[in-house]
N, C-alpha and C positions, 0 to 999 in steps of 0.2 A: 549211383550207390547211395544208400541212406544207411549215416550208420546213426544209431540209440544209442547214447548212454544209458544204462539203467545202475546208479551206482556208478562203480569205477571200469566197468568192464564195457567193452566196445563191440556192438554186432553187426554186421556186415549185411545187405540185404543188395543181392544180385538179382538180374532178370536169368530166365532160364538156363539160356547157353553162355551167361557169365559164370553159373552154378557149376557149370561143367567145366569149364578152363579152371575155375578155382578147387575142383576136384583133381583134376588133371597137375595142379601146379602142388599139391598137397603130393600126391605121391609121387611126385618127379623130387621135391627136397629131399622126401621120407628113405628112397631108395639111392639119397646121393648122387644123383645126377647134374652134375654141371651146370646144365643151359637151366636151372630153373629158378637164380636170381634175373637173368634178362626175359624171364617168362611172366616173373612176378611183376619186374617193372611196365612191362607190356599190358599185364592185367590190369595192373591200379592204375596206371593211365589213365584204359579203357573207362574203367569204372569211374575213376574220378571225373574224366571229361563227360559221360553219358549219364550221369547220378540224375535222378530226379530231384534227391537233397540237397542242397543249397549247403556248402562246404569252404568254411576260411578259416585259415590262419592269420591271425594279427596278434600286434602288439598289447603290452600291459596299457600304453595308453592309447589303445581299442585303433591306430593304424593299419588296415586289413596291408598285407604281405603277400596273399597268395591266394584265389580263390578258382570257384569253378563256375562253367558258364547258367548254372542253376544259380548260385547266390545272385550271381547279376543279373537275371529277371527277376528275383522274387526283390531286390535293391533296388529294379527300375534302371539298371543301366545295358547299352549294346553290348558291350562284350566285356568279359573276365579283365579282359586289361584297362577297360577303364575305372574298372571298377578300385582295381588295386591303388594305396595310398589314400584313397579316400579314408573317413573317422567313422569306426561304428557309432559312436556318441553324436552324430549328425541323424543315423539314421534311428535311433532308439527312440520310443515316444514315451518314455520315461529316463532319461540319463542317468537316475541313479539305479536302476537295473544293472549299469553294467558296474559298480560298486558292489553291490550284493553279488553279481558273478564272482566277481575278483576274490572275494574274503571267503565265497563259497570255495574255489577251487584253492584258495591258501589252505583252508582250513580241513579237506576232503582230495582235493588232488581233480575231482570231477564235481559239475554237478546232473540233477535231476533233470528230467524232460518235465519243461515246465513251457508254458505259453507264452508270450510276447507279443507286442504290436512293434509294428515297424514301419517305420518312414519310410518310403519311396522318394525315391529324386524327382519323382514329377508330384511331393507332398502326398500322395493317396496312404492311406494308414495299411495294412494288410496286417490279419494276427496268425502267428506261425506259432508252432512248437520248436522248441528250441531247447540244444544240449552241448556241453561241452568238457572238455578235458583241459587241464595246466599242465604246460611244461616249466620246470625249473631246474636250476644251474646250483653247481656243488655246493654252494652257500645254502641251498634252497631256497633262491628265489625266482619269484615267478616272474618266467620271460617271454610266456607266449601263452596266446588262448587258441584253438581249436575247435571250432565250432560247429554244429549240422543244424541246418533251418528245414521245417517242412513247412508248407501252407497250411493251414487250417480255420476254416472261418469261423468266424469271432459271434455271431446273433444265434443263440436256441432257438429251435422252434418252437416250442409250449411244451408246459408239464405236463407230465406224466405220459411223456415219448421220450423214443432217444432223440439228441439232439442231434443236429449239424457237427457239434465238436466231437459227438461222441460216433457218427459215423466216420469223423474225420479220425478219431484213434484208433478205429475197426481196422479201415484202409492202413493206417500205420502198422497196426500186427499184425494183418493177414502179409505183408509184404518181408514179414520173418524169414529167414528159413529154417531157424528152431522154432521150434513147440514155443505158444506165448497167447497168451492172454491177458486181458485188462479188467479191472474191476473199478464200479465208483464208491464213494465213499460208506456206501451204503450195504456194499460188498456187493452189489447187482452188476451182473457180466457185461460189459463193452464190447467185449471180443475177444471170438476162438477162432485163432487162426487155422489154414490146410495142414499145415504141421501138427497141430496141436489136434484135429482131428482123425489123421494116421496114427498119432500116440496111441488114445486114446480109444480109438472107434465110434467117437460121439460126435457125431454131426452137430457143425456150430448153429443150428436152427432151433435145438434142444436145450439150449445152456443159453445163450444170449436174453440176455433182459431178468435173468432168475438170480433171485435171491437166495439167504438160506445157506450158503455156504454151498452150494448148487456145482459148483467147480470143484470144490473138494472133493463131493460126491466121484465124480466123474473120473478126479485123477488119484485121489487117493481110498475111494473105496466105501469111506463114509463122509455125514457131513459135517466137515472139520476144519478148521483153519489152513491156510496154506502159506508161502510165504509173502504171498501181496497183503496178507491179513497181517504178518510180522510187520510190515511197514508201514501198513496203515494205522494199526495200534499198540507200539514199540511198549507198552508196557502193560499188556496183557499176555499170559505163559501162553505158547504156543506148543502143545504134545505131538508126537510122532514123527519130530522133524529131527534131523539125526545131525549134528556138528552146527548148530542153527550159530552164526555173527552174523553181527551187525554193526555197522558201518557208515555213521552218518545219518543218511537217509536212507539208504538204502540196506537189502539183508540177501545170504545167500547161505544155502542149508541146502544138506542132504538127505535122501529118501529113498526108501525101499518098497517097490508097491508090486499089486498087480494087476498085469494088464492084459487082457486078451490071451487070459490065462497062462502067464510067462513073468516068473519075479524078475522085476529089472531094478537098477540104480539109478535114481536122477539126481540130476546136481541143477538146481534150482536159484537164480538171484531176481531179485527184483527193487524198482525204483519207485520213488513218488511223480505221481503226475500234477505242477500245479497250473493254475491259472495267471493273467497277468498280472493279477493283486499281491500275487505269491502265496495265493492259498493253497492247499493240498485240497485235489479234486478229485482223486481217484490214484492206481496203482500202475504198472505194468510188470508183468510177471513171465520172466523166459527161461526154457527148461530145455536142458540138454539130457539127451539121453544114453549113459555110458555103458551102458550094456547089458544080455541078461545075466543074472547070479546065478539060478537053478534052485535047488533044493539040498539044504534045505537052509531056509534066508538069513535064519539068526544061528550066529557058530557055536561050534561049542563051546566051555568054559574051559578059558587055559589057554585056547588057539588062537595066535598072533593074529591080530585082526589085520588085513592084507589093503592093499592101497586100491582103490580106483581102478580100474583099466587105464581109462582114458577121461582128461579131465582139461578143461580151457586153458587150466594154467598146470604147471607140471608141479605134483602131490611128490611128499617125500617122510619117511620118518627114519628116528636118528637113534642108536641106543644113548648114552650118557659120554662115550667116548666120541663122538662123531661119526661111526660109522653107518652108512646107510643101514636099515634092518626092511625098509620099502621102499618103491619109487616107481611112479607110473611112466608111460612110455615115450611122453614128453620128455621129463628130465634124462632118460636113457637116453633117447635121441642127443639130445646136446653130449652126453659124454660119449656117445661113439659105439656104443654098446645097447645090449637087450636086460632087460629090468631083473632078470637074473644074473647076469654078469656085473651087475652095479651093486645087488646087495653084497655088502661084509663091505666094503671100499669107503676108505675113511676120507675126510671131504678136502685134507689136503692135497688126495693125490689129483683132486681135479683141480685145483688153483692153484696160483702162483704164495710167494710167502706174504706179501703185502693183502692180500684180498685173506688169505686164510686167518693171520692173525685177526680184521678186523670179524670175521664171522667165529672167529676164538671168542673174541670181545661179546659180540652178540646172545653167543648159546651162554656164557658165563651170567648174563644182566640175567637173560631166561630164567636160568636155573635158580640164581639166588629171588627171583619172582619181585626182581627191580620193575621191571616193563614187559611187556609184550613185544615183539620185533615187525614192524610196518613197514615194507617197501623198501627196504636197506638196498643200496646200489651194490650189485657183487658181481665179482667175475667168473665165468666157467670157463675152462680151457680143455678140449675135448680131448678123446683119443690121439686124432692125427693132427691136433693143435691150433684147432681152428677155435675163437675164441666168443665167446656171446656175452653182451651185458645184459646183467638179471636185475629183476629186485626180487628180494628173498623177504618173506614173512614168519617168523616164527614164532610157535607158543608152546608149552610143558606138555609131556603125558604122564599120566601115573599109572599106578599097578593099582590092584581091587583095592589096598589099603590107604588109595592116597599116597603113596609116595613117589617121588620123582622118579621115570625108570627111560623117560630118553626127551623124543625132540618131535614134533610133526609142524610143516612150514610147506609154504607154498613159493613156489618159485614160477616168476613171468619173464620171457623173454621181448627182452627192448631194445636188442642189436639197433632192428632197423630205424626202433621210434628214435634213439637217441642218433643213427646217426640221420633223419629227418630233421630231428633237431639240431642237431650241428650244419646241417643247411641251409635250415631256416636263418639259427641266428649267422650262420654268414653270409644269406642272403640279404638280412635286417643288418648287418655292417655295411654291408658294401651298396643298401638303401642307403641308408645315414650316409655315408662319404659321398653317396653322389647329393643328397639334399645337402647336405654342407658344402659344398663345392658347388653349386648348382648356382648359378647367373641369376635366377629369377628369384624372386623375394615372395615369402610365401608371410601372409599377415592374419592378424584375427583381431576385429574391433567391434565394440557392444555398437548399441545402438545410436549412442551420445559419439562415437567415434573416438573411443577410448582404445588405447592398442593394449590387447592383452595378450598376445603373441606374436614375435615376428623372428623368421628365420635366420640364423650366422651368417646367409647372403645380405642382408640390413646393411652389414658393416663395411664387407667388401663391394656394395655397390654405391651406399648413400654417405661411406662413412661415419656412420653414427652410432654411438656402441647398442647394440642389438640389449644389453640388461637393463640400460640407461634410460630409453624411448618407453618402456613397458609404462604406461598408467598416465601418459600424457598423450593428446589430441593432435590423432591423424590429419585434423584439416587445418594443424599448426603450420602442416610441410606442406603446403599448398601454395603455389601464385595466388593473388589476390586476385584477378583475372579469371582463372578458371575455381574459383573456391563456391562462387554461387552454384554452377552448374554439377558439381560432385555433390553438394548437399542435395540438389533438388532431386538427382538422380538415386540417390542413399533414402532420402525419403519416403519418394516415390515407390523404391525398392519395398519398403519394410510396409506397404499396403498390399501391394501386390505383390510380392515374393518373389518376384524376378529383374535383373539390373539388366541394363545393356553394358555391352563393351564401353569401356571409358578411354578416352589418352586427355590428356591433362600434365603439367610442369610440378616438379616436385622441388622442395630444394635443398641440395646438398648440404653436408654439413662444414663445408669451405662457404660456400654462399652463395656458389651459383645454382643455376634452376636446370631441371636435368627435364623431357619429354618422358614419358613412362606410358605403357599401355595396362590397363589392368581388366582382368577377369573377375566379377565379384558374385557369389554364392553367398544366398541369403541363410543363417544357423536359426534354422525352426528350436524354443522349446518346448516344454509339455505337451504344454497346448496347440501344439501346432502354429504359433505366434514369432514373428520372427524379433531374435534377440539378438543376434549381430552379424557381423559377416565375415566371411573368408575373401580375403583379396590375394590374388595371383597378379606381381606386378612383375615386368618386365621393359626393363630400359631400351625406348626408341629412338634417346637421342640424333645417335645418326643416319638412322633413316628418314625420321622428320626434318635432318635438315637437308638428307640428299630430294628427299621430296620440295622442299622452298627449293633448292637449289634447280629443279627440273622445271618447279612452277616460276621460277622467274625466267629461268631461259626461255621456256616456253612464251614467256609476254614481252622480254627484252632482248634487246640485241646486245650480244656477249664482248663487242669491243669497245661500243660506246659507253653501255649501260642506259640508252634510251630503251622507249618502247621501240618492238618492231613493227614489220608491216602488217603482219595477222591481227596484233590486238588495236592498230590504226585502224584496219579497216571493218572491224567489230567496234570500236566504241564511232565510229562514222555513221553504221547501220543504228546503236544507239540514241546518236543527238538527234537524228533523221526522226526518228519516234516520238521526242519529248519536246521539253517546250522550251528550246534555247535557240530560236533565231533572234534576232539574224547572228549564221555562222560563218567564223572565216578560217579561210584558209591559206596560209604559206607556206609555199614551197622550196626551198635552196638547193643550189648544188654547188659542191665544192671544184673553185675553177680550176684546172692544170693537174689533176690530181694522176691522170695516165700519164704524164711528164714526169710528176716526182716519181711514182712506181718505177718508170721505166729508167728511170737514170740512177736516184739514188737509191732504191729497193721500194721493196712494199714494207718493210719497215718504218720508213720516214711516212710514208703515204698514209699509215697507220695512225701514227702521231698527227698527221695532219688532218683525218678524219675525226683524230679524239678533242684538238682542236678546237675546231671547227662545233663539233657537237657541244661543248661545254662551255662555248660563245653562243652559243642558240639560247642551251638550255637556261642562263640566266640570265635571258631576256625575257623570260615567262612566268605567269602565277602556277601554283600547286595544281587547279582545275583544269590550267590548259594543256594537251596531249603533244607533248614532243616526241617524233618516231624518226629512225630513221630506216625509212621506209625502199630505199637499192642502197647499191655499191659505193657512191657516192651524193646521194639523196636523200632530205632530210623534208621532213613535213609537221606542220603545227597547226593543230585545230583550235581554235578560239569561240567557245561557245557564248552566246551573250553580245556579240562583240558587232560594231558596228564599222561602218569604212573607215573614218578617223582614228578610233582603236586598233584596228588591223594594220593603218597606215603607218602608225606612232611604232608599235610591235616590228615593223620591217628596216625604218631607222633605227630602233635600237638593235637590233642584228650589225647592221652597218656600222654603227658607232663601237658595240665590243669589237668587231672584227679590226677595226684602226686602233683601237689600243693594244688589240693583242701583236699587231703588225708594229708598233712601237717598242713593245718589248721583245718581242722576238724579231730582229731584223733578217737574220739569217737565210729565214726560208720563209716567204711571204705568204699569210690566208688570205685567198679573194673567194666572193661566195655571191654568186649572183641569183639573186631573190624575186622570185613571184608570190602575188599574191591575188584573193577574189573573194567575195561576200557575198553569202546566199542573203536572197528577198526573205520579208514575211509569209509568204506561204507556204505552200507545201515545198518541201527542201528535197533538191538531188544531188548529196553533197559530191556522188561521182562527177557530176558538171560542173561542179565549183572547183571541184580538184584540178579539172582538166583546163578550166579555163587558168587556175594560177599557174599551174605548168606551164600552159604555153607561153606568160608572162614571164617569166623564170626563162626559158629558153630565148625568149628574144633580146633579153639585156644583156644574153650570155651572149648571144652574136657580136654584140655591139664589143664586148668588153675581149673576146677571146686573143686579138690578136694582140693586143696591151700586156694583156697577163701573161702572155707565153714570152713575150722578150722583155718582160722583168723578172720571171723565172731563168730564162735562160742568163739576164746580168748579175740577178745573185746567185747561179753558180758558179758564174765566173769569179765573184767574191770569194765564194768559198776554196774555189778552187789557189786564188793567191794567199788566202787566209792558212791552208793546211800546207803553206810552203814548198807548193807544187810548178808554179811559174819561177825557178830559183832566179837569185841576182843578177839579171844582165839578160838571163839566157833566150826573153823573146826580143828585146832588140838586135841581139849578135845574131840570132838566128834569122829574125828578116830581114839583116844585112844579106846576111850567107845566102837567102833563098835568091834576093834578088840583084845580086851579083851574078850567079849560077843560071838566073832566068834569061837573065840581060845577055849572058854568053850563048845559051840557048835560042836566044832571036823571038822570047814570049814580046806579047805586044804588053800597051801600057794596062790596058784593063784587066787582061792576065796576071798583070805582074802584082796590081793592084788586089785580086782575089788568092793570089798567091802569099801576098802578106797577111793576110788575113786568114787563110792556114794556117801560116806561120805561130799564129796568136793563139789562136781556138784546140790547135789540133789537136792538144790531152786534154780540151775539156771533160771528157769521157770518164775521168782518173778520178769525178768525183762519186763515181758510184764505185766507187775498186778500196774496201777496210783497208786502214791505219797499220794494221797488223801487216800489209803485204806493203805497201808504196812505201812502208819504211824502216822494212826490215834488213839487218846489215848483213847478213847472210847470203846465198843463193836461194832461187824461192824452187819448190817443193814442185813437181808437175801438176798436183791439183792448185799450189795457190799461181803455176805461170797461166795455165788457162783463166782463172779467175782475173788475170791482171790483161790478159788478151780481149777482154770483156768490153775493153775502156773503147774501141773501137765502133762496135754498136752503138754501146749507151751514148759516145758521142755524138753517132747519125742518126739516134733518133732524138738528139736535144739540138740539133741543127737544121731537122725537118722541122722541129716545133716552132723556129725562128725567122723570121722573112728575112733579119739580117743575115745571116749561117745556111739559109736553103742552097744557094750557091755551090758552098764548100763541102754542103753533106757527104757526099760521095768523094768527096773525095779523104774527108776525116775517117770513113768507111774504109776506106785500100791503102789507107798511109803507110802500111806495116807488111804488102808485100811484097815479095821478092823474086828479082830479073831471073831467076832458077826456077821460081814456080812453088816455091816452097813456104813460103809465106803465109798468114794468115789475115782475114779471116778466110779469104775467097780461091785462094790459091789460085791467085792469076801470074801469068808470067809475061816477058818480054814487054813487048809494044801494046800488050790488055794493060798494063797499069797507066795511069792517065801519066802524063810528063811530068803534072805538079808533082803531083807521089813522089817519084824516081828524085826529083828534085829536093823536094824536102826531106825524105831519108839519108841520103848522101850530108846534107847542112845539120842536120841533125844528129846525128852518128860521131863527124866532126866535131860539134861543139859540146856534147854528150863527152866524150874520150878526151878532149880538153878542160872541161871543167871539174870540180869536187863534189861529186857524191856521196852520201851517208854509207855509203858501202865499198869506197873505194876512193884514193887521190887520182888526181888529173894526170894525164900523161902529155907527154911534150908535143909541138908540132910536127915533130919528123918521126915520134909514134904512131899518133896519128891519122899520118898521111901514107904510112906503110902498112895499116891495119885494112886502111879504103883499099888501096893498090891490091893488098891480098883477098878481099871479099870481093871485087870485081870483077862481073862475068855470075856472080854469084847471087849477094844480098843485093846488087847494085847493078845497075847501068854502064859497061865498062866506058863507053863513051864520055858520059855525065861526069865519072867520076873523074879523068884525063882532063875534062876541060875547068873539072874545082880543082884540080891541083894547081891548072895555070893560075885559075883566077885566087888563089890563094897565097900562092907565090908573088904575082901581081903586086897584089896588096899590102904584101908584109915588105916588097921592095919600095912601095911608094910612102909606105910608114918611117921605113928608113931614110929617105929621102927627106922626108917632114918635119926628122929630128923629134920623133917620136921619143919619149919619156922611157929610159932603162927601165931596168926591174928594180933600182936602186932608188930612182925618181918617184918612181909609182909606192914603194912603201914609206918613203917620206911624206906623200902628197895624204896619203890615207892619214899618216899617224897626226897629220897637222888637221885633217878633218876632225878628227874623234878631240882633238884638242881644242879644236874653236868651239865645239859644243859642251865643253866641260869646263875648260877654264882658256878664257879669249888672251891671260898676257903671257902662261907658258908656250900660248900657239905664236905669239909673236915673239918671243925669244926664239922660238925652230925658228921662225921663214927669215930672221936674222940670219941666224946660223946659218939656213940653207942657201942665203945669197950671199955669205961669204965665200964659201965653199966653190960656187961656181963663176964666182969673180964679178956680184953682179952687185 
């Protein structure tokens, strides 16, 4: 679709079978038919999406809002949407063009088809013709432009031909579908459109290029001015033109002619055509044809002169009271009715009381010949109540003496434009709410990097009041780090007109530095010269840092925070390359560390890896590459570095690892260390590697059996440190065992690995949480299995020990039972070895004797009834029979002994606790206590 302005009036130009749907959609309203607004929207669609014309809406400050995929080729962008939000004042190669627009459509409402150049986004100039309409809001003010672009190229060919431009205006009216013509200044014809040839009968071959008034001839009969002649020289009289206004620029008059022997009526408007200077260079002139009159053309005197048929905008006259006395079939149509059923009908009965007073108000200024009436907003409200917004024009008629005898006004309906525009601007709301809400900071800085705009997201992303920053220097907020590289690229930009993507730190206005990426478009002016830019920034912060965070794990290992083995054996291929021999290399590995895992978790194992690596690591300079390179593997390149330097580098490893074994005694580091030195020549540092490994492996041999049974003595530290071997309870128990062994007929060496059970056999209980071995409660079925655990972990800190390999197996099955029910192996009967059977019974016993955190002692005749009832059961019925003798035994030969009452024994304690506190109240007791017993 192309529509022209010519003046204030808008013409629509269709391809053929849009011609037809738009005829089609005209008499589907006309006879009230339903489907013909979703017909119309269908149409304009069409039209709009397929227009040759180049079609936007935008903002008062030139933000295009809406366009079609014609504007965005002739702007130089892929598609309609990208085009939208962009600044017509980017692409204008004059920017105060669109000022002279603005005060034009303030001051007219529309303006002329006048020429233009235009920036493209890929900088190319293209000169178009160009026309537009204002929308404005109940205040009247203007809220929106309107716009239609055609191409037209901008170089004449030589005088005294038509030019380029003026074939380019030909192709513009012949693409009419009224009657229309162009003239240049000179009044010589530009163009007679197919229309304007059917008027007329004159072949446009005959009239183009003619002077003379050459057009009049043709449409009015002789050679006489027409109304592109009223435009072009507004202030010489123009005869035969009949209701002749004028309007700006533009003029629209009516006419009686004949043609093709038949008097018809035309109704005639026409506009100026200027160039990009803003010169008037010619006219265009479009004629609609309302029908024929007959005979005879001029009425007679006396007889009310009759309205129009049919006219663009709906024709109406008024006597002095308001009643219709004309009205063509336009205005009919909106009231519901045929143009005889509307005259005599006074104009309140079509509006409401609010619209009829003010158009009371209007015909009153009329009549007292206050003003003229322009475009007044009013409302019609039809027969069956359907309601249309108009603008109504009105001016005076008089009788033959000059006196006032009524009203004649033109009425336009603007339903759809205004509710278009109530679209518009609430499509232009709900823009604005998303650019004010919008995350990314839209900016504008001159060339010096001065900010002369920046968006309400300024404040919500950089904290910094968005009125405040205006007219102070963008590369204020800049890192000093990246402050060179934005200049150079800003520079660079403003020779060649293109920026690359930038990310760069910005800084808040708390004070720290934020990552930002920014898009930047270079703002061409006049001259095509660029004067500042547009930055699209948008905060990266956390993706720059989830990126460092992927490029470090990528190069380090995530538990130590050394390097790993990928960027070890890239900066290897590296030294190999350059000129750092001789290179060395040391290897370590952390000794026992399958021991700690397996007993106290991979949590301690953890700890003892982090260690270990942060006793390497500062044994070394910044240049030398500490990796840990496996599971428990750590590797250090030394470039530069010769055998004495590598030598000195592997005792200081040695020497942190004893002090750190000084401060932490608990759970010992040992870390046995290879190392090797490449020669001066060509370097394979794979072969250096392999030869410190295997160095590193053989002092592990020497050392392994050392460090596993000092691992296994400090857990047994640990194990009496978390008050797991309680008071007494391994001597009483390797009484018990080898009492019960000795009744069993074990030999001396037996009996001798049996005490030694006796000792070790919860070592296991140091890898079993705090939270369960000492909790006073009953434990929970997931933390009894966890506590069942203590069994493994002890047979594999048993296997690790040459002294404990012995008893492994047997710390392994200490906990099942003669039922089978046991865990961990469920072995029963005569499958549990005898020590087992033996140690659970002594165990069990002095367990249900002593004081646990979760329970007091119970007596010996408890028990020894608790044994009596599990046996045959948890127990060895036999075993347990023969601890009862041997228990009884014992307690008889205690008796015998003159063994210490219960009376004895808490004297004996309270005089302990007294000699270590104060030595002469403990000898006033032992006074006392040998009077007492006579001694």
């Amino acid at each position: 679709m192309i529509q022209v302005i010519a003046g204030e009036h808008h013409y629509h130009y269709q391809v053929a079978n849009e011609a037809r749907l738009l005829e089609h959609l005209q008499w589907a309203r006309r006879r009230g038919d339903s489907s013909w607004p979703e017909l119309a929207g269908e149409v304009f669609r069409q039209l709009f999406q397929d227009a040759p014309t180049g079609i936007y809406a935008a903002t008062a400050a030139g933000e295009i809002v809406l366009c079609n995929p014609a504007f965005a080729r002739l702007a130089g962008y892929p598609s309609a949407d990208e085009a939208v939000s962009a600044s017509l004042l980017h692409h204008l190669a004059r920017p105060q063009d669109w000022d002279e627009l603005l005060r034009t459509l303030r001051e007219q409402g529309c303006s002329d088809l006048r020429e233009i150049q235009l920036l493209r986004r890929d900088g190319q100039r293209v000169t178009l013709l160009h026309s537009a309409v204002g929308s404005f809001d109940r205040r009247g003010q203007l809220t929106q432009v309107r716009g239609y672009l055609l191409a037209l190229p901008a170089a004449p060919a030589g005088p005294g031909t038509p030019t380029e431009r003026a074939r380019a205006v030909a192709a513009l009216v012949e693409s009419l579908p009224d009657a229309a013509l162009a003239v240049d200044l000179q009044g010589r014809v530009l163009a007679w459109n197919q229309a304007m040839e059917e008027l007329t009968g004159v072949p446009a071959a005959v009239v183009v290029g003619k002077g003379g008034h050459e057009h009049g001839l043709h449409l009015l009969g002789t050679r006489r001015p027409t109304v592109a002649d009223a435009v072009l020289h507004p202030t010489q009289p123009v005869a035969g033109l009949e209701r002749l206004t004028r309007h700006g620029q533009s003029a629209a008059a009516e006419m009686s002619v004949v043609l093709r022997g038949q008097r018809r009526r035309l109704w005639a408007r026409a506009g100026v055509l200027r160039d990009p200077a803003g010169e008037a260079v010619g006219a265009v002139e479009i004629i609609r044809d309302l029908g024929e009159l007959g005979e005879p053309a001029v009425r007679p005197a006396g007889e009310q002169e009759q309205a129009p048929a049919r006219l663009p905008e709906g024709y109406f006259e008024m006597d002095i009271g308001g009643n219709l006395t004309a009205c063509d079939r336009t205005l009919a149509d909106m009231l519901g009715m045929t143009p005889e059923e509307a005259r005599g009908l006074n104009y309140r009965r079509y509006t409401d009381r609010e619209n009829a007073h003010r158009f009371y108000q209007a015909l009153h200024r009329v009549f007292r010949g206050e003003e003229a009436v322009r475009d007044m907003a009013w409302e019609i409200v039809g027969r069956q109540g359907q309601r249309y917004g108009v603008e109504v024009s009105l001016s005076l008629l008089r009788d033959g003496e000059g006196q006032p005898c009524g009203f004649r006004g033109m009425v336009r309906d603007v339903t759809e434009r205004r509710q278009a525009e109530s679209a518009l601007r609430d499509s232009e709301a709900r823009l604005r709410r998303i650019t004010d809400n919008m995350l990314d900071i839209v900016s504008q800085i001159d060339t010096r990097g001065q900010l002369q705009y920046v968006s309400p997201s300024f404040t919500s992303v950089l904290g910094y009041d968005a009125a405040a920053v205006l007219g102070t220097s963008f590369f204020d907020l800049l890192h000093p780090a990246d402050l060179a590289g934005v200049r150079t690229a800003i520079d660079e930009g403003r020779e060649t007109g293109v920026v690359e993507r930038l990310e760069f730190r910005i800084r808040h206005a708390d004070g720290r530095f934020m990552w930002v990426e920014t898009v930047t478009k270079p703002l061409p002016d006049e001259e095509g010269q660029v004067a500042g830019f547009i930055l699209a920034i948008r905060d990266i912060t956390e993706r720059r840092q989830a990126e460092e965070q992927l490029r470090y794990l990528s190069l380090h290992d995530s538990l130590t925070g050394l390097y790993n083995r990928a960027y070890f054996e890239e900066e290897m291929r590296r030294l190999e390359k350059g000129r750092f021999a001789p290179i060395g290399v040391i290897v370590g590995d952390v000794d026992g560390l399958k021991l700690v895992n397996d007993t106290l978790g991979h949590g301690a194992g953890d700890n003892l890896l982090v260690a270990a690596a942060n006793c390497i690591k500062e044994c070394f300079r910044e240049s030398d590459v500490v990796a840990r390179v496996g599971g428990d593997e750590f590797a250090v390149l030394l470039p530069n570095s010769d055998q004495q330097a590598v030598e000195s580098a592997r005792q200081r490893i040695r020497d942190a690892v004893a002090r750190y074994n000084e401060a932490n005694p608990r759970l010992p580091l040992s870390i046995s260390v290879g190392m090797a030195v490449s020669g001066e020549g060509p370097i394979n540092l794979d072969l250096v590697f392999k030869e410190a490994d295997n160095n590193m492996y053989r002092e592990k041999l020497h050392r392994s059996q050392s460090i596993r049974s000092t691992i296994v003595q400090t857990l047994m530290k640990t194990l009496e440190a978390r008050d797991l071997v309680y008071d007494g309870h391994v001597d009483r128990l390797q009484e018990l065992v080898t009492a019960l062994g000795m009744a069993a007929g074990l030999s001396e060496r037996r009996l001798d690995d049996l005490r030694l059970l006796a000792k070790f056999h919860d070592i296991g209980k140091v890898g079993v949480p705090d939270r369960i071995l000492f909790k006073p409660g009953p434990l929970t079925p997931e933390e009894t299995l966890e506590m069942q655990r203590h069994c493994e972990i002890g047979h594999r800190i048993a296997v690790a020990s040459p002294d404990l390999a012995p008893i492994a197996d047997w710390i392994l099955k200490q906990h099942e039972w003669w039922n089978g029910e046991g865990y961990p192996l469920g072995l029963a009967g005569q499958d549990i070895p005898l020590e087992c059977r033996i140690l659970a019974i002594a165990d069990a016993y002095d367990a249900m004797t002593s004081d646990r955190p979760y329970r007091k002692a119970m007596t010996h005749e408890q028990a020894l009834a608790e044994l009596r009832r599990c046996a045959g059961t948890q127990f060895d019925p036999r075993l347990v029979a023969a601890f009862m003798q041997v228990v009884s035994d014992g307690r008889e030969r205690q008796r015998d002994q003159g063994l210490e009452d219960d009376e004895t024994r808490l004297m004996r304690a309270e005089i302990e606790q007294l000699i270590e506190k104060n030595p002469r109240d403990a000898a006033r007791l032992i006074r006392a206590w040998m009077a007492r017993d006579g001694r």
